[in-house]
Every structure is written in structure tokens, then in C-alpha cells.
N, C-alpha and C positions, 0 to 999 in steps of 0.2 A: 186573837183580838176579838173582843164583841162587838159583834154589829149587828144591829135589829134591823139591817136592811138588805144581808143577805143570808140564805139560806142555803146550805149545804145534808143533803138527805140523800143517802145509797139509793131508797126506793124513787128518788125524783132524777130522771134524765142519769140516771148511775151517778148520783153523787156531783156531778156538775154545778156547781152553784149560782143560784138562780136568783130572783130576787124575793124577798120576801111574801110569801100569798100567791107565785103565777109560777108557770113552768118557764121563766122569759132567763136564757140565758144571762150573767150580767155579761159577759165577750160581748155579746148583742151589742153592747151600747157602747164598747171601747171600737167597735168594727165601725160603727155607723159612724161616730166621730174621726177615727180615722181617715173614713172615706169622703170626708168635707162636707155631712148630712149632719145637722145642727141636733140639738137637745127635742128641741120640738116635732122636727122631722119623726126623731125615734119613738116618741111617745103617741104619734099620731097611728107608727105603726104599730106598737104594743099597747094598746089601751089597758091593758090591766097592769103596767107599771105607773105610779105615780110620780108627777114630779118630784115631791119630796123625796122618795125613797132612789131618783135617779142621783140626785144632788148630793145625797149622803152617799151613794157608793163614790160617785165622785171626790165628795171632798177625804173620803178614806183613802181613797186610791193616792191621793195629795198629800196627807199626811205621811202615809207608808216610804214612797219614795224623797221625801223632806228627809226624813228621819237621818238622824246624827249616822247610824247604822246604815243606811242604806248610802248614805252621801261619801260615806269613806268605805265603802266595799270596795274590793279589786275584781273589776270586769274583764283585766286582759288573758 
């Protein structure tokens, strides 16, 4: 899938992918949300991720799991 909002590179963090332009995990921002710390929280702590580019791994991450494909996979 293309996203110009995240970034996957061997030489950055081994290949971890990260958000576009910063070393910032994207886990980062499923962990903080997880943990009941809002969108703003996150960004407060990594200033070099912008909202924009949170919003779009979001709504990707939304899209992915929507998908016709992911909605009738067998998880048991």
C-alpha cells in the first residue's frame, strides 16, 4: 500500500516504520492511544510528527482493518 505518511527504511530504527520526515515510531501513536492519552497528548510529545500525517496513518490503519479482506479473515 502507498502512504506518504509512513516511512519504512533498513537504515532508520532497522527498518521500523516510522512516520514520514522524524525517527517517531508510528507503534508510538497506537501505544499512546491505547493507553487513554488522546491524539494531542501524542503530538505534544513528538513535535516533529504533524497532525496531518497522524490522521492519515490513522485513517489507513481504518481503512486496512475495514477491508472486505481483513473483515472475513479466520483469527481462530
Amino acid at each position: 500500500m502507498n502512504n506518504k505518511a509512513v516511512n519504512i527504511d533498513p537504515e532508520i530504527l532497522s527498518g521500523t516504520p516510522v512516520f514520514v520526515g522524524t525517527r517517531v515510531p508510528i507503534k508510538n501513536l497506537f501505544d499512546y492511544i491505547e493507553s487513554g492519552e488522546t491524539l494531542e497528548e501524542f503530538l505534544i510529545a513528538f513535535p516533529s510528527v504533524t497532525k496531518e500525517l497522524a490522521i492519515e496513518v490513522l485513517e489507513t490503519a481504518e481503512r486496512l482493518v475495514t477491508t472486505e479482506y481483513f473483515s472475513n479473515e479466520n483469527f481462530n
